[in-house]
Steps between C-alpha positions, in 0.01 A plus 500: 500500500840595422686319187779380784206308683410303206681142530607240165685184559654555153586831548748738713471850590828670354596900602583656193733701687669316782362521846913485616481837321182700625253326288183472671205248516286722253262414158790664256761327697383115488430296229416169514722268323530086408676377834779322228615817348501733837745194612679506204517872478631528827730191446667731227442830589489503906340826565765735312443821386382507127803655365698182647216265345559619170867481482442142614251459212741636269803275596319172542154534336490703196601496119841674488403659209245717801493682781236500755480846659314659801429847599328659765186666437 
């Protein structure tokens, strides 16, 4: 049975990479997340592209005295 099957009321299925932007319904792609923080991540983060997500990190989020980076692999 594939992962996406499975069902938990206290849990959400979350693409790691957006399905707005090619990411597919596949085991490396979902994760399965607490239904209050995929709301809340989406709440602040909409489904931007990571580079976006951490400049919002950085402005609102983090220590000044940091910087949150990404890169792509």
């Amino acid at each position: 049975m594939s992962r996406r099957k499975k069902r938990n009321k206290l849990n959400d299925w979350h693409h790691r990479r957006c399905s707005s932007r090619g990411g597919k319904n596949t085991d490396e792609n979902l994760i399965q997340v607490n239904k209050g923080k995929h709301e809340s991540w989406h709440h602040n983060f909409k489904n931007f592209h990571p580079e976006i997500i951490c400049l919002i990190i950085n402005k609102v989020w983090l220590d000044p005295d940091f910087y949150f980076t990404c890169h792509k692999k």
